[in-house]
Structures are given as structure tokens and as C-alpha cells.
Residue, then its C-alpha position, 0 to 999 in steps of 0.5 A: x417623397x422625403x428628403x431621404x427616400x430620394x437619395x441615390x446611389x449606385x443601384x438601379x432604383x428597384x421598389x422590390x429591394x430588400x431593406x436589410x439592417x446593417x449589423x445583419x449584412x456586416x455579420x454574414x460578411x464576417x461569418x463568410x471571411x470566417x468560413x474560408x479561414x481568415x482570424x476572426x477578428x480580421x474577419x470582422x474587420x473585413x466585413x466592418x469596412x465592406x458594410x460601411x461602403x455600402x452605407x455610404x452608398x458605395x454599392x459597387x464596393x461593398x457585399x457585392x464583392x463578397x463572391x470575389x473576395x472569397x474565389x480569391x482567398x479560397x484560390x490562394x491569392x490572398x494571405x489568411x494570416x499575415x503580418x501587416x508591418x511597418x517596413x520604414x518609419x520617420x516623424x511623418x511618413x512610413x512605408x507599410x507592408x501589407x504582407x498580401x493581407x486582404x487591403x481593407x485590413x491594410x488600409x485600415x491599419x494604415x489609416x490608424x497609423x497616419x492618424x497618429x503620426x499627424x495628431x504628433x507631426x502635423x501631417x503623415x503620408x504612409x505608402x503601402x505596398x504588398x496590399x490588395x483591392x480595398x473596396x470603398x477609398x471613401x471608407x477610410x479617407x473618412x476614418x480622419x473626421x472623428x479626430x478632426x483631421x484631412x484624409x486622403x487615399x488613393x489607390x493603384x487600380x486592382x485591374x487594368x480597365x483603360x488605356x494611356x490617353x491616344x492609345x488601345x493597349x490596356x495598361x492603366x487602372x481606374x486609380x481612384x481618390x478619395x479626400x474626406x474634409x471636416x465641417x462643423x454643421x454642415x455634411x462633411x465635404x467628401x469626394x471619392x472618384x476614380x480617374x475613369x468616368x465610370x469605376x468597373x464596380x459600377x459597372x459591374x453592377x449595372x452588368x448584374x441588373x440587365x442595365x446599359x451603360x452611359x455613353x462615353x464611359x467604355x469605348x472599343x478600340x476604334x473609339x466607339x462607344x459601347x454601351x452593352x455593360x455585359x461587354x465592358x470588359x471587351x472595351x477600354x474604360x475612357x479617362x475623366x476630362x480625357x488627357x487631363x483624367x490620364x495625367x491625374x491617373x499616371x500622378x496616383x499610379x507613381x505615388x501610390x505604386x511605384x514609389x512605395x514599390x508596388x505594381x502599375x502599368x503592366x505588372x497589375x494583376x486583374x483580380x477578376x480574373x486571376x484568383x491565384x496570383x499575389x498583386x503587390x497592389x499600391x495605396x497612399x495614405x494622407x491624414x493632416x491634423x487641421x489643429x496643427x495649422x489652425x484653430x480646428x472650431x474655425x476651420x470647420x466653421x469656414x468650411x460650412x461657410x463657404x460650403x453654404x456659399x456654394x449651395x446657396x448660389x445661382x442656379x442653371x434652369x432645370x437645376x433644383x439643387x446644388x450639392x457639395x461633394x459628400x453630401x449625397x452619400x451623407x444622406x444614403x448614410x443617414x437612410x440606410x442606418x435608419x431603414x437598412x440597406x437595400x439588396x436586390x434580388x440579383x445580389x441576394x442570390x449571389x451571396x446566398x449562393x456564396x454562403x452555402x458554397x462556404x457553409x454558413x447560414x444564408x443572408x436572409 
């Protein structure tokens, strides 16, 4: 077996997976936006983002959110035509005002947008408010490396899945981040987490395969395990290295909800289940031009360096390799850019269903 044909990512290992190429995937998506009234360059943009979190590897946020993202914009919970808007402006930071729009749109402008007030000041925090759930946080940190810069995002969760660290009542999202850190040679070094073991998205597609979860990522609420992923939504998501993953979470709902005016705590509307209302959902966004401290050629240079010293070192027994943060969604990349994306047949359906619920030809 190839190095690339033994990468992994969130899907179930299915031998029977379609391979479809990734300009094929990204036009359907934006056919799809298309059909249910969004412009058409926004609806290119949308499908932009969503294709390229599932050539990352980030099955649980790419096409497979088509069928939602589409009852949500049908049902009216979401704006077709907004104006994504610059509320408050210094020499590096802004606040951006999403207008309701779909988040990836947001989180896009806003990334370009931090891009270009780092590349003058140095640094750029942009906080967004008004946006919604933006699919794979790894997808824009990303955006940063071609022009040799740190990015950062984190998120407000788009739905309360988990509960404050001791306690039962559902009050806290997966509230991810993700940070994207350029290397010279080496895979860029990128990491893209929520706080909880598990995000609902990998879940959501272990629920569409018939697959168990692991335990110890949903607990009930004597604290028992579930493993049952059809019965996650009935159980509370449990926090990465418990109190400490509840702190990281509350740290990311402030800064990226209530700071900028956003929803957290109880105020999040899940989208799941709610196709009508508007979430005011929260996003911060960092980019940090690495030429402002440093010669950017040395930086990348120490970054390989020392990424190979980790890769290089000791292994436990049983251990075949050790990998950087990133360097397994660069090797899905480079598999799925060359060979396509694999869809499997739950998927497929689900978004040949869509299409003819929009009127559009059907994926394949």
C-alpha cells in the first residue's frame, strides 16, 4: 500500500467509495446554493470553502453539510443577499458584521481581511459577529500560508452539545480552533480541534455509516457512556482533558462570542434543528505576518527543523510513526487532489436527494 493510499480521515474505511474529482463536487455545491436563491458568486464561494475541507480530510464539514445548509437557507434562517460589513476598524484589529450571511462567506472575507491589516501592522484580530457555522475552521487558518503568515480562528460552536465540566444542563458548544503555521519543506504544521473529543460532525458521520462511537467521547447524564452515535444527541459531549478542555472552551466562547457580541452559553441556536431562526454565531480571526518579527526564509527553516526533531525522536513500542499536527490532512490533500474525493453511498444518496429537492442535476 502507498503512503497516500493509507491515509486517513473521518470516513469509515469503504473500498466501495466513489472517488469523485474535486472541481466535479465543488460545482454540484455551488449549483446547489444556486438553486435556493443565493448570488452566484457567493454560491461559488460557499462551495470553494466546503470542497476544500473535504480535501483536507474534513469529512464531517465538508458536502456532507449540504442537506442542512440548504433546510436552513430554504427555511429562512439564513440571508441570501447580505452585506458583510466592516462595523469598527483600527491599525489591527476590526469588528465584522457577517449580516446573517452563510459563515463560510464571512469567515472568508474576514480572513482576507486580517490578511491585509497584518501584511501592513504586523498582526490583525478581526472578530465576527452576525455569521453562522462555517464548516472546516482548518480551511481558512490555512488561507494565511500563501503569503507566509500564522492563522488563527476559533469559533462559538453552532449548537450546545456538552455541558460545563461537574454538570448536565447543555449549555456549551464543541468551540473549535484552528492555527495553520508555515514550514519551508516540511507539511505545514496545522492543528484544527474542537474542545470536545469528538466534534458532532464526526459524529454525525458515524450516525450515517451504522458506526459506534468510542467511548468516552458522549456521556449520559449519570455519566455513563454511550456509544450508540444514532443516540448522541440524547447525551452530553465530554470536554478534552475534562476541566482543562471546559477552560479552553469558555476562553474561545468569550473571545470569539461575547466580545464581539455574539451568541454563547444559552443564547446558541442549534442549527440542526432550528432551520428558521438567526444564531448571531461568533468567530475570531488572527493572521500574524511572521516578516514583521523575523526573517520569514529562517522562520520556516526553524519550523522544519524542529518539526523533524520531533518526527525523528524516540518511539514508544508499537509506534511505527510520529507526525506533526497537519501532516495527515496534507497527505489526504495530496490523495484526494490526485485520485478525488471519496463519497460513499449513504452520502451519495443524501445529496442526490438534495438535488432533485433543488432541481439540479444529481452529483453522479
Amino acid at each position: 500500500m502507498s503512503r497516500t493510499e493509507s491515509v486517513s480521515s473521518e470516513f469509515p474505511i469503504d473500498k466501495n467509495a466513489q472517488r469523485i474529482p474535486y472541481n466535479q463536487l465543488k460545482d454540484y455545491m455551488s449549483r446547489v446554493f444556486l438553486a435556493v436563491g443565493l448570488p452566484k458568486n457567493d454560491a461559488e464561494e460557499l462551495a470553494i470553502a466546503m470542497a476544500d475541507g473535504d480535501l483536507l480530510g474534513k469529512d464531517s464539514h465538508g458536502c456532507i453539510r449540504v442537506p442542512m445548509y440548504v433546510a436552513r437557507i430554504k427555511g429562512g434562517a439564513i440571508n441570501k443577499t447580505p452585506n458583510i460589513r466592516i462595523e469598527k476598524q483600527t491599525p489591527a484589529m476590526a469588528i465584522v458584521n457577517g449580516d446573517n450571511a452563510m459563515g463560510h462567506l464571512v469567515a472568508r472575507y474576514s480572513m482576507n481581511l486580517a490578511m491585509d491589516i497584518a501584511s501592513k501592522s504586523g498582526i490583525a484580530w478581526i472578530g465576527l459577529q452576525h455569521s453562522n457555522h462555517a464548516g472546516a475552521a482548518a480551511v481558512y487558518a490555512s488561507m494565511a500560508l500563501k503569503r507566509d503568515q500564522i492563522g488563527i480562528i476559533a469559533c462559538v460552536g453552532s449548537a450546545n452539545h456538552a455541558a460545563p465540566y461537574g454538570g448536565s444542563d447543555i449549555l456549551v458548544g464543541t468551540n473549535p480552533i484552528a492555527v495553520a503555521i508555515p514550514a519551508l519543506k516540511e507539511p505545514s504544521v496545522v492543528i484544527d480541534m474542537a474542545t470536545t473529543n469528538s466534534s458532532l460532525g464526526k459524529i454525525m458521520v458515524k450516525a450515517m455509516h451504522g458506526e459506534a462511537m468510542p467511548e468516552g467521547w458522549v456521556m449520559d447524564a449519570a455519566g455513563k457512556p454511550i456509544t450508540d452515535s444514532a443516540l448522541a444527541d440524547e447525551g452530553i459531549l465530554t470536554h478534552i482533558g475534562g476541566a482543562k478542555g471546559f477552560g479552553l472552551s469558555m476562553v474561545i466562547g468569550f473571545l470569539a462570542g461575547t466580545l464581539n457580541g455574539a451568541a454563547f452559553g444559552s443564547d446558541v441556536v442549534h442549527i440542526g434543528e432550528d432551520p428558521k431562526s438567526e444564531t448571531n454565531t461568533g468567530q475570531f480571526i488572527m493572521a500574524i505576518d511572521i516578516a514583521h518579527f523575523m526573517d520569514t526564509e529562517l522562520f520556516k527553516a526553524n519550523v522544519d527543523r524542529i518539526s523533524k526533531e520531533m518526527t525523528g525522536s524516540a518511539m514508544l513500542p508499537g509506534v511505527d510513526e510520529i507526525r506533526m499536527p497537519g501532516t495527515n490532512s496534507w497527505r489526504v490533500y495530496q490523495d484526494r487532489m490526485s485520485n478525488g474525493i471519496p463519497i460513499t453511498a449513504p452520502l451519495l444518496k443524501k445529496l442526490n436527494e438534495t438535488a432533485h429537492e433543488v432541481g439540479v442535476p444529481a452529483l453522479i
